[in-house]
Steps between C-alpha positions, in 0.01 A plus 500: 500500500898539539588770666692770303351415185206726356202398332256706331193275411316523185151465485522102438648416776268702755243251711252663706469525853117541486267576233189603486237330258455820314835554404653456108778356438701810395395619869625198666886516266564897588362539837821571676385368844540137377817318574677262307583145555768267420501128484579346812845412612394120534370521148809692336756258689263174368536637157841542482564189683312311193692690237833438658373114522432509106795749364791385725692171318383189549766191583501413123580879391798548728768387241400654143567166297176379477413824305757513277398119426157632391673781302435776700797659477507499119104625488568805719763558238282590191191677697401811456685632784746225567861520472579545131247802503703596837832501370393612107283799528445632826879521702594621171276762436451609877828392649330381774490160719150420611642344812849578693616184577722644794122645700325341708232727408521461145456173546238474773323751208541235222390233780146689493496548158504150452228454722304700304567346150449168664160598618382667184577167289335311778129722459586440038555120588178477702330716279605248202481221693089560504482587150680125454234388701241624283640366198520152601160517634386598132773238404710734290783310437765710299351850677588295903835411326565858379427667815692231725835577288390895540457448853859313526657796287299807635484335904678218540870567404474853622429365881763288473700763394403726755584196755816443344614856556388537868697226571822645395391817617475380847813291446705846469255670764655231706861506417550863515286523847835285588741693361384841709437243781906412444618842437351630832639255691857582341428882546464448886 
């Protein structure tokens, strides 16, 4: 654990030292004497070593064209919470940007965000993926063609979307990091 950060454990996250083969369960999770354990440095840095490798933009993602091409940019228009809703309903009614373009932060925020989106329509497209799987193997035509276009609306457009945007998200992560690198250097 870092130091200067404090961490109260709940009773999940206890492990044991030693238990004796007598004990409950509800023994083992509020006995105070047990410690707590955290996955292993090794394990944490492998981890986010493969979801860096799988988030971060490929070659092909690096200029936003190919996107657009596959109408990206117009999709993420007319979602639920894509621009139109964005500039319609909620700056309106809250007066609010969701992201600051001139932060870092904000942006490094949105960066995770997208992350997160990304991953939840990568579980739905699995998840559909197998249902697919099990209507072709019953060879239900029109019910595999039904789910494969709800699997490109619901999954497929929405990761691409979510790609799209951390793209341009680092793009401006980028160019401001070089502006404050510029204004520093002109402020010495």
């Amino acid at each position: 654990m870092e130091p200067g950060i404090s961490f109260e454990p709940s009773p999940e996250t206890i492990r044991p030292k030693e238990v004796s083969s007598g004990s409950t369960v509800e023994q083992r999770s509020t006995d105070p004497t047990l410690e707590t354990e955290s996955p292993p440095a090794w394990f944490r840095d492998t981890v986010a070593k493969i979801a860096d490798a799988w988030f971060d933009p490929k070659s092909f993602e690096e200029h936003t064209g190919l996107y657009e091409k596959l109408g990206v940019k117009t999709f993420k228009k007319y979602m639920p919470t894509g621009d139109l809703f964005y500039l319609s309903a909620w700056k309106k009614l809250t007066g609010l940007d969701a992201v600051q373009l001139n932060s870092p932060l904000s942006l490094k925020n949105m960066e995770v965000f997208t992350r997160v989106f990304e991953t939840i329509h990568l579980v739905g497209f699995a998840v559909m993926s197998a249902e697919m799987g099990v209507f072709v193997s019953h060879q239900e035509v029109k019910s595999t063609v039904l789910a494969s276009a709800l699997n490109m609306l619901i999954n497929v457009y929405p990761i691409m979307v979510q790609r799209y945007n951390r793209v341009r998200l680092y793009r401006t992560i980028n160019q401001l990091n070089l502006r404050n690198i510029k204004q520093n250097e002109h402020s010495k």
